[in-house]
N, C-alpha and C positions, 0 to 999 in steps of 0.2 A: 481553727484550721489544724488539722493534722497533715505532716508529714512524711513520709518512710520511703524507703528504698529499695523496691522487688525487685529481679531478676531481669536483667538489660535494663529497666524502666524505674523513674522515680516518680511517687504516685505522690496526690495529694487528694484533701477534702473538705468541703465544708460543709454545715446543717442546716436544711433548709426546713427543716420542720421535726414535730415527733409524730410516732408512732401513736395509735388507741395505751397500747402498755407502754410508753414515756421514755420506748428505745426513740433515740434521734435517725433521722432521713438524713444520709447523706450522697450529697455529689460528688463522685469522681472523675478525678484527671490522671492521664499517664502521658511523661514525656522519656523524650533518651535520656538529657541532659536538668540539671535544676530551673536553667532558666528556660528552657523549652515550657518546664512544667509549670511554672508559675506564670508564664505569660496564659496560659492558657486555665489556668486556674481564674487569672484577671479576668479572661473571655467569661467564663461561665458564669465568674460572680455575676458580671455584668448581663448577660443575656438573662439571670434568673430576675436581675432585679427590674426589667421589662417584661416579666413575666412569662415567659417560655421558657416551659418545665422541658428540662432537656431529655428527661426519662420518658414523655411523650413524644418526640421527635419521630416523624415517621422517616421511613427508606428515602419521599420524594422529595421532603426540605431538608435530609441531609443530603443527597443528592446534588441537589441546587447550590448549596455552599461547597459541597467538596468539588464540582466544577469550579466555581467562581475562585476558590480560593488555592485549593492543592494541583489543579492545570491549569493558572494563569495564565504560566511562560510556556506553554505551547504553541505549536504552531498552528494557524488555523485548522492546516488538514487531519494533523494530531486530535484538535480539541470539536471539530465536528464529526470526528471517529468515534467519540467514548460519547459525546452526544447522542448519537446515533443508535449505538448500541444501549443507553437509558432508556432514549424515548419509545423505542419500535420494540426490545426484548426484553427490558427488566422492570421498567416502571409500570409497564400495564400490570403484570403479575405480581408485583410485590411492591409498589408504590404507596399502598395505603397501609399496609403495616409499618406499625409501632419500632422500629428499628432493633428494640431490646427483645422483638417478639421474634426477631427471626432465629430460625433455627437451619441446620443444615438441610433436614427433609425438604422444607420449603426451596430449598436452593438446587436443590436434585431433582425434584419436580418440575423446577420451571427449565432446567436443562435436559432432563429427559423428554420435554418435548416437542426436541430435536431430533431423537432420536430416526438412525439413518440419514441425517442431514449431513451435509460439508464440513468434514471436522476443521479446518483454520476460520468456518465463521463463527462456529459455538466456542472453539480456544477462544479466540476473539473475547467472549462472551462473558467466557468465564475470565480474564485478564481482567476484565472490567470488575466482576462482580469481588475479585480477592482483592484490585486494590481498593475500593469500596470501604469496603468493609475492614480491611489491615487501618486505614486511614481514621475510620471510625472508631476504632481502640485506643490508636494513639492519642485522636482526640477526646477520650475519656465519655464515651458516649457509649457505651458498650465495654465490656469486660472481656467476654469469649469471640474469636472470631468465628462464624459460622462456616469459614471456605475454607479452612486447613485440610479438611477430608472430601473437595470435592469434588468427583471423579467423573468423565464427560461418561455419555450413552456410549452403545455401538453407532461408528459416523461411517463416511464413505472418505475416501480417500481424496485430494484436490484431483480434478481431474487436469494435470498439465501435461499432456501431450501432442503431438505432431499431427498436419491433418491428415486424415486419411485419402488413398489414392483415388476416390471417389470426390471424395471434397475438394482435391488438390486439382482435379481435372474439370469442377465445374467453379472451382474459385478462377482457373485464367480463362475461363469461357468468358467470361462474366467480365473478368478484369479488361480484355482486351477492347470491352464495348463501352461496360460501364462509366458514367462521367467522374468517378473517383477512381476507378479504376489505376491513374497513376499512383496513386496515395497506400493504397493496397499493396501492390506491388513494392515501392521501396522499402518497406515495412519488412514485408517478406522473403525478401532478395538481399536486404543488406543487412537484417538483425535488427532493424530501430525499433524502442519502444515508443507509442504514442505520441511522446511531449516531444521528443527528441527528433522524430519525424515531422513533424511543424512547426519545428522552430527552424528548419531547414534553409539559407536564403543562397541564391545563386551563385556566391562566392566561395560555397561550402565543397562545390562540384567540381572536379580537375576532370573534363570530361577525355585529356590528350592523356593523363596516366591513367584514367579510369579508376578515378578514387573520388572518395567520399570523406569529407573533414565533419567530423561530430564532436563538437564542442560546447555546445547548452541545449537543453530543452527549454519546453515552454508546460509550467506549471498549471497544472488543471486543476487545482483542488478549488480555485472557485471558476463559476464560469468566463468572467473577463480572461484569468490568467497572466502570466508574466515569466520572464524570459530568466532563464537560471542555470545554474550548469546542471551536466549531466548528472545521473546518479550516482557513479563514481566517486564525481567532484565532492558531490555533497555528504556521502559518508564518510570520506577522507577528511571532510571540514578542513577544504584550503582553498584554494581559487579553480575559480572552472578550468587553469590550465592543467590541473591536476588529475579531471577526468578526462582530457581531448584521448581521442582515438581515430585512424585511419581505419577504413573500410575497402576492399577492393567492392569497384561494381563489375558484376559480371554478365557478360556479354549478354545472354538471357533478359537482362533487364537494360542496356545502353542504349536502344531506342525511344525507351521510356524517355529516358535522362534525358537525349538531345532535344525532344521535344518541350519537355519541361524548361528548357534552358532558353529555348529557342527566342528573340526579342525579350530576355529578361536582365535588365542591370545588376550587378554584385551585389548590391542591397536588398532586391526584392524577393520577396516573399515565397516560395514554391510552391505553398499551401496554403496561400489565404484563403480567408472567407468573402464573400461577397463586395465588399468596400472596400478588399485589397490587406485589410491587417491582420495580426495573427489569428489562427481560429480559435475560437470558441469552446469551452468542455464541450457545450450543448451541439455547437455544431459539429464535432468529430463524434461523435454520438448520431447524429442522423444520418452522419456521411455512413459509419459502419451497418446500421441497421437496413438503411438502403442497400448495402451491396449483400449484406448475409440473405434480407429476402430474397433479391435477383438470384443468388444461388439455390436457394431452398426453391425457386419455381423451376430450376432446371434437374435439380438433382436432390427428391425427397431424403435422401441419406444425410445430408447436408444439415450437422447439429447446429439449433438452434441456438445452443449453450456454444458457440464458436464466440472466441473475444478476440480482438488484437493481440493479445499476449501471446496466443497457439501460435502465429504468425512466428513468435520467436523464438519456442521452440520446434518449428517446424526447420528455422536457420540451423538451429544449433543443432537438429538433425540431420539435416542435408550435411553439415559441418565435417561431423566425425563420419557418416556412410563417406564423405567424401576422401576420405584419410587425412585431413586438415589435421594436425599435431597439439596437445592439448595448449601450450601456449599461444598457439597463432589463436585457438577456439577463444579461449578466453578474452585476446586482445582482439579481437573482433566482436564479440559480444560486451564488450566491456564490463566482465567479470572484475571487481576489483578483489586484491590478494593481499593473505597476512603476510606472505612473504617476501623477505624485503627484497630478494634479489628479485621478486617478479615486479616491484614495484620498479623499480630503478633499472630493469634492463631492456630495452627496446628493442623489436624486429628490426633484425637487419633486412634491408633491400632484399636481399635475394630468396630468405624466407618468408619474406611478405608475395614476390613474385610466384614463390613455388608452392602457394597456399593460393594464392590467385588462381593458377593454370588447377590445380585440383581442382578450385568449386566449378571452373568453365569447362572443365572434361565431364564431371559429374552431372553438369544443365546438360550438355550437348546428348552425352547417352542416352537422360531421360527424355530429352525430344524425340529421339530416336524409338524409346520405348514407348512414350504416351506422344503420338504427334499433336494431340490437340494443348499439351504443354509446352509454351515459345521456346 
């Protein structure tokens, strides 16, 4: 076994055979640390003396252990992310290559043809493919990393925008009739994202101050789901009181509310599914596609690429046209801030009021301008 100490990394090796001219075959390891590298030197001895030649290793059984073993401690939704992005975009195209075979062309190819696609799904794509393969060096399976140089296609930009006034006039067509139609609308009217909208229960609602308490979602990454804080909370890494936020509702949508509220105890549900408990990924997913077709049969302008997210920036625009002040924007959308004094300072009453009376002048106008808008 040899030794040495290159540049960040200490390397080691051993001979697993000679050459026709009687140079020796060797395997290499690279770790940060000594013992990084010798633990991983044990690995290999051991995987060679079961006979897996680690220089045949393809893309798709290293793949498979660097799941298993380098995103253990992820979280589901984390680890059926890079799953995801294995099985559907990299392992068809490069799963049966030799791992030492790959080269960068091969890696520019399978991202050029993307090209014109959604640039944050190919970044995606490409995240996957560098930590891959950086992971692959480390673990002395490769020498050169193939993704130091490599650079996405021309992509199209995320399309996250507000809906348009075509869309926006056959969305409350729709909503006023449609059986989701409430679901829709709070969404829309108060800023909530998906999880956070169904996790809603009757005691969230002050319908005498006309607020709204948003204090956990309801996690979708599988479809049971389960009850968590906001997203606030959880990149703050502290307790869901961490992300709570008040919302005004505004009058535009307070009919909604009282109905919703109407025969419901403090505990129950606003949005359940059929048996009464939380919904379902699957079924916030039929709820939404049911209502985007009722829209697209009244109004062919009506993108079919519309998600619940538009919803929230559609808030955050109504937001600022309304002259709502970047702080109240924020704490109403529940933007969380590196800055600490935004962390630690809370709306006072009267700026919560006169951020209130904004968004209900700015509904009212547009009733005025679009009557078929409540």
């Amino acid at each position: 076994m040899n030794t040495e100490k290159t540049y960040k990394y200490h390397k080691a090796s051993f001979v697993v055979g000679k050459k026709a001219d009687g140079t020796p075959i060797r395997v290499y390891v690279r770790g940060k640390t000594k013992a990084e590298c010798a633990e991983k030197l044990v690995e290999a001895k051991r995987l060679h003396g079961l006979g897996i030649d680690l220089k045949d290793t393809t893309v798709k059984d290293w793949a498979e252990r660097w799941l298993k073993v380098y995103k253990a401690g992820l979280k589901p939704k984390q680890l059926a992310h890079y799953r995801a992005k294995l099985n559907y975009d990299i392992l068809p195209v490069i799963g049966h290559m030799k791992i030492r075979d790959v080269r960068t062309s091969h890696l520019l190819e399978l991202l050029n043809t993307y090209a014109g696609g959604n640039v944050s799904t190919v970044s995606k794509i490409r995240v996957a493919l560098r930590q891959l393969f950086l992971d692959a060096v480390h673990e002395g399976l490769i020498e050169r990393n193939p993704t130091v140089r490599l650079e996405l296609p021309e992509l199209t930009e995320n399309l996250r925008r507000p809906l348009t006034t075509p869309e926006r006039l056959a969305f409350q067509k729709v909503a006023d009739e449609h059986k989701h139609g409430a679901y829709v609308q709070v969404m829309l009217y108060c800023g909530l994202r998906r999880g956070e909208c169904v996790a809603l229960l009757r005691s969230d609602v002050d319908l005498g101050k006309k607020r709204l308490n948003v204090s956990k979602a309801l996690n979708l990454a599988g479809n049971t789901g389960y009850v968590t804080g906001t997203k606030a909370a959880n990149m703050r890494k502290k307790n869901t009181n961490g992300g709570v936020r008040v919302v005004p509702i505004p009058d535009v949508v307070l009919p909604v509310f009282v109905e919703l509220c109407e025969g419901r105890q403090n505990d129950d549900i606003l949005f359940p599914k059929a048996d009464g408990g939380y919904a379902t990924a699957q079924a916030t997913r039929w709820w939404w596609t049911s209502f985007v077709k009722a829209c697209y049969a009244i109004e062919p302008r009506f993108s079919a690429d519309v998600t619940p997210h538009y919803l929230r920036h559609t808030y955050a625009t109504d937001l600022y046209a309304a002259g709502v002040d970047e702080k109240a924007r924020k704490e109403f959308l529940g933007h969380i801030s590196n800055d600490v004094t935004d962390i630690y300072t809370k709306m006072s009453e009267d700026a919560f009021e006169r951020a209130s009376s904004l968004v209900n002048e700015y509904h009212n106008f547009h009733r005025w301008l679009f009557p078929d808008i409540r």
